[in-house]
Each structure stands twice: as structure tokens, then as C-alpha cells.
C-alpha positions as CSV (number, residue, x, y, z in Angstrom):
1,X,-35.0,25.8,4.9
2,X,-34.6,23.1,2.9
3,X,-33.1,23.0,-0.6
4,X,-35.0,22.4,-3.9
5,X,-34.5,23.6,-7.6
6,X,-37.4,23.4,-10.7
7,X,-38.6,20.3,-12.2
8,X,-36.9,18.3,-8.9
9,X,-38.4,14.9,-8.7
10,X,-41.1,15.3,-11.1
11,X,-42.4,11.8,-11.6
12,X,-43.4,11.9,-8.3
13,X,-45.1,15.1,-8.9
14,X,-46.5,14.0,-11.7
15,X,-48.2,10.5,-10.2
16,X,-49.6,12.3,-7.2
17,X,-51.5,15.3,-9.7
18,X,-52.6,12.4,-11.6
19,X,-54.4,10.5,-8.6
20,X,-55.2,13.8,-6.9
21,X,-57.4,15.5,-9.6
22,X,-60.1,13.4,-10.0
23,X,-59.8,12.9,-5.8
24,X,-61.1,16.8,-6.1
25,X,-63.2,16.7,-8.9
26,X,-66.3,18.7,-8.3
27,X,-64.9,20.6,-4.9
28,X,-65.5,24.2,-4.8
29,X,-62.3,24.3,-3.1
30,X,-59.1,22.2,-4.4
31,X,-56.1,22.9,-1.1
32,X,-52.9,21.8,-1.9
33,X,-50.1,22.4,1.1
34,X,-46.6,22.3,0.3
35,X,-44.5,22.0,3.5
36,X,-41.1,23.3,3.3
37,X,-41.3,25.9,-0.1
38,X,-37.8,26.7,0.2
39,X,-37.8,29.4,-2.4
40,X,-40.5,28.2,-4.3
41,X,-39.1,26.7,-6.9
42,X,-40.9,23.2,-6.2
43,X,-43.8,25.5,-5.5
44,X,-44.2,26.8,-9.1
45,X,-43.2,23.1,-9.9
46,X,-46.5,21.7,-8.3
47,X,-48.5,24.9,-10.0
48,X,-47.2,23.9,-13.1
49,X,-47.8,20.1,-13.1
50,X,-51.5,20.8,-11.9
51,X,-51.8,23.6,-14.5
52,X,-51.1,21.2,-17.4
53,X,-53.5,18.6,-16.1
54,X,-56.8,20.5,-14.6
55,X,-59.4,22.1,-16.5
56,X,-59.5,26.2,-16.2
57,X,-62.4,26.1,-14.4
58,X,-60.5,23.0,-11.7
59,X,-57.4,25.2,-12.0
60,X,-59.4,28.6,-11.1
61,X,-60.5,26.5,-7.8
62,X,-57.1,25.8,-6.8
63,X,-54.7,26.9,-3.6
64,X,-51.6,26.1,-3.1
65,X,-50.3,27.1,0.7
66,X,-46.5,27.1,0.6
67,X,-44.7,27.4,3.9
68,X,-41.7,27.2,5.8
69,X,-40.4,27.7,8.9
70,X,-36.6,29.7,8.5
71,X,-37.7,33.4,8.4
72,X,-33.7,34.0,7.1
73,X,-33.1,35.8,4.0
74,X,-36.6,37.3,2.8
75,X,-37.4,33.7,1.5
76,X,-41.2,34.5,1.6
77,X,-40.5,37.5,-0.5
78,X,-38.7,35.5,-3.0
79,X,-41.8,33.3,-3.0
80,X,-44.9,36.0,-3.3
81,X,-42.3,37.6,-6.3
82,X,-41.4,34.6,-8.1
83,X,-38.4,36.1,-9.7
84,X,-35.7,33.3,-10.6
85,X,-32.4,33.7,-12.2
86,X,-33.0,32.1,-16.2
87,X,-29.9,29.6,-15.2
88,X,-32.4,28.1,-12.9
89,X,-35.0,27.6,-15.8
90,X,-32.7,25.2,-17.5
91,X,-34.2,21.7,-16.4
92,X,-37.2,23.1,-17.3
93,X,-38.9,21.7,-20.5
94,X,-38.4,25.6,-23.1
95,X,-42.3,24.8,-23.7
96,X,-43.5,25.9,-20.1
97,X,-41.1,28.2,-19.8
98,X,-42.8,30.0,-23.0
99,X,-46.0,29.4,-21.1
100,X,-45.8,30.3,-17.3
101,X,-42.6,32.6,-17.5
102,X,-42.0,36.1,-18.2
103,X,-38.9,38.3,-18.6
104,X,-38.5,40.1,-15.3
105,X,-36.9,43.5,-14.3
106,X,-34.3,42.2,-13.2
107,X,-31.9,41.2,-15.9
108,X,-31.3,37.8,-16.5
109,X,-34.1,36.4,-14.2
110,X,-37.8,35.5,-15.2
111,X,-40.7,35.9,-13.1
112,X,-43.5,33.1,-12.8
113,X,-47.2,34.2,-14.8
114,X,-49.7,35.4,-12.9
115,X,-51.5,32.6,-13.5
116,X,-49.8,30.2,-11.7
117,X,-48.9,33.3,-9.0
118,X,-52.4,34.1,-7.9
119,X,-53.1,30.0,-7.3
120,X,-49.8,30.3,-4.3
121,X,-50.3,31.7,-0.8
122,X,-47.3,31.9,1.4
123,X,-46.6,31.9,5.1
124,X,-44.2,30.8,8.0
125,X,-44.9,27.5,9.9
126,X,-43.1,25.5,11.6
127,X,-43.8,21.6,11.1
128,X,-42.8,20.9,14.9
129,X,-45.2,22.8,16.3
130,X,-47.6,19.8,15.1
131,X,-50.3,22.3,14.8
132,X,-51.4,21.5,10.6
133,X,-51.4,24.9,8.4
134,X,-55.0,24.4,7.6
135,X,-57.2,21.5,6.7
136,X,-59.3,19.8,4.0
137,X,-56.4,19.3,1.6
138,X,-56.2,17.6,-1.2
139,X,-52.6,16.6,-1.3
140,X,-49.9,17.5,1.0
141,X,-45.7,17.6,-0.6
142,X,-43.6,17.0,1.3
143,X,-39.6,16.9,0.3
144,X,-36.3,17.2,1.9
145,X,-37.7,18.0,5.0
146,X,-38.3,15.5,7.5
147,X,-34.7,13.9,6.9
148,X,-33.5,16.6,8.7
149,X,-36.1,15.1,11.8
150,X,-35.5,12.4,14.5
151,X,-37.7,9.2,13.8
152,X,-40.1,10.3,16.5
153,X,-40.8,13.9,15.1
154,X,-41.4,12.3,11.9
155,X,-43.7,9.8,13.1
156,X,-45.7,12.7,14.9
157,X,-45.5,15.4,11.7
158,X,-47.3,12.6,9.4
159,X,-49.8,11.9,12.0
160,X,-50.1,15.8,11.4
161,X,-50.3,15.3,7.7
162,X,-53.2,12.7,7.9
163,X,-55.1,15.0,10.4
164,X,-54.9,18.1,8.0
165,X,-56.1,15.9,4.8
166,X,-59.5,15.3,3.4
167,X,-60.7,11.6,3.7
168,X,-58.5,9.5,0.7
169,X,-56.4,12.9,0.4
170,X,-52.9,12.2,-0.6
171,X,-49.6,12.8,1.0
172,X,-46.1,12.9,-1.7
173,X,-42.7,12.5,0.3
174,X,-38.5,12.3,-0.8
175,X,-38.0,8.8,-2.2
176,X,-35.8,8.6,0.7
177,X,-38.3,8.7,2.7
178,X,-40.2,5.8,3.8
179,X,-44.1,5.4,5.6
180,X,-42.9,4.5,9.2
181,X,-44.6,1.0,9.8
182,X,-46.3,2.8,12.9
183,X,-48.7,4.5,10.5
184,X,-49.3,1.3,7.9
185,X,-52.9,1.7,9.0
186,X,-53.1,5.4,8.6
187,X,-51.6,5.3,4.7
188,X,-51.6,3.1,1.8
189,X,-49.1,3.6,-1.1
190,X,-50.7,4.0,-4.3
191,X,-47.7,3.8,-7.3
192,X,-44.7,1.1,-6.6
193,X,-42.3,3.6,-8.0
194,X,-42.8,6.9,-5.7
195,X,-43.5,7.7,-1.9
196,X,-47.0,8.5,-2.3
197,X,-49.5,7.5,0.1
198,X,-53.1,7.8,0.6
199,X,-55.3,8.7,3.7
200,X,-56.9,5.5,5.3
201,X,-58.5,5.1,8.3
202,X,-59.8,8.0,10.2
């Protein structure tokens, strides 16, 4: 499971909402995968950013399809609930907390709105199995995950990632993570400053 916390990375977040939304303008259905959710936090993160740049109506059209592979520890509960302790909340600018946060039960935690919870589906996969959680996405994030892979694995998971996206979809890694030259003619990066990458070919 990898590890993640609000607001991590957010310019690269930020540039691939800004190049994905008008990619989905006018689709009935916008699909956004997040692989590796952790606990959600980047998750929410991704709601959040797409929230404060789509129109209700582009927002109402939205999934987002968080998974992850380590069944340990209820994560997918702690995803579907999207109850965080309020220490968490604290790299997070106090305007969206207002906005998409709500005290929880719990005390001393916040649960996310519904209305960035009903836009998040959850469920276990496992990257590995090279078998894409579902197709015809928009954009696909993913972060501190395929460090943890051999070169070949990762080579094989982003031949996965281009599979599973829709023609000129988008694909947002870890700025640690660079496009393996084998797939220069399956991805083009679009910003000089973030690993962000377009579909080419087919």
C-alpha cells in the first residue's frame, strides 16, 4: 500500500486537471483511475482539484476508481468512509476544508462531503496482474507505486496504462518517475515541470 497524505504533489495534480478537462469536455462519462489510493487521501485530493475546476454539470459526470492491491487494515473501509484525523487536514488550504469537510463522529477527525464521496468508487486490484481496472479513462494517477517495481514490471504496467486510456487520455506519475524510453512512442509529455504524459499512438 503505498503512502500518501492530502494536498501531496499538487502541481502535478493541478496541471494534469487543467489539460484533462477540456480532453472530456462533452463526454457523458468523465473516468478517472487512481492506482494505488492508499487511504484515500490523494483520492479526495484529485476530487478536490477536479471539483474546483469542472462545471456542476462536468463534475456530476465524474468517476473516480481508486484501488489498491494490500487488503491489510480495512484500507477500503477507510476509503468508502472518508473519515481523517483534523491533523491530517493541515496542508490543506482552511478554504476547502470549509467546503468539502465536515465534522465527523469521531472526535477530532473530519469526514470528506458527500459531494466529492459519491464521485469515488473503491476496489482491490492489483497493478501486476496487468489486467487494467476498466477502460475509457480520462486520466490515470499514478504515485509512489511503481518505485517499488523492477524496470520490466514498470515498463509492462504503463503499457497497461496506455491500453486502459481513451485516445490523447493522460497518465500523471511521481516526479521520480521517468517515461521509460521503450514507450517514447506510446507517450508524449505535455508540461516541462511534472511527469505527465499523453496517449500517442494506438
Amino acid at each position: 500500500m503505498a503512502f500518501t497524505f492530502f494536498m501531496r504533489d499538487l502541481p502535478t495534480l493541478e496541471h494534469a486537471a487543467n489539460h484533462m478537462i477540456p480532453h472530456a469536455s462533452g463526454r457523458s462519462r468523465i473516468r478517472v483511475w487512481e492506482a494505488g489510493s492508499a487511504l484515500g487521501q490523494e483520492t479526495y485530493t484529485i476530487a478536490m482539484v477536479l471539483a474546483e475546476r469542472m462545471n456542476s454539470f462536468a463534475f456530476r459526470n465524474l468517476t473516480i476508481e481508486a484501488t489498491d492491491y494490500d487488503q491489510a487494515n480495512n484500507f477500503g473501509d477507510h476509503v468508502t468512509s472518508a473519515v481523517y484525523p483534523i491533523d491530517e487536514l493541515q496542508r490543506t488550504p482552511a478554504e476547502l476544508v470549509k467546503k468539502y469537510f465536515e465534522p465527523a463522529e469521531k472526535p477530532g477527525h473530519m469526514r470528506v462531503t458527500t459531494h466529492l464521496r459519491e464521485r469515488v468508487r473503491f476496489r482491490y486490484h492489483d497493478l501486476l496482474s496487468l489486467q487494467p481496472a476498466g477502460n475509457d479513462y480520462c486520466l490515470i494517477v499514478c504515485k509512489n507505486v511503481l518505485l517499488h517495481f523492477q524496470p520490466e514490471q514498470r515498463i509492462e504496467v504503463m503499457k497497461m496504462f496506455h491500453q486502459a486510456l481513451t485516445p490523447g487520455g493522460f497518465l500523471a506519475c511521481e516526479n521520480t518517475q521517468k517515461m521509460p524510453q521503450e514507450l517514447s512512442e506510446k507517450f508524449e509529455q505535455v508540461v516541462p515541470d511534472a511527469q505527465l504524459f499523453r496517449k500517442v499512438g494506438v
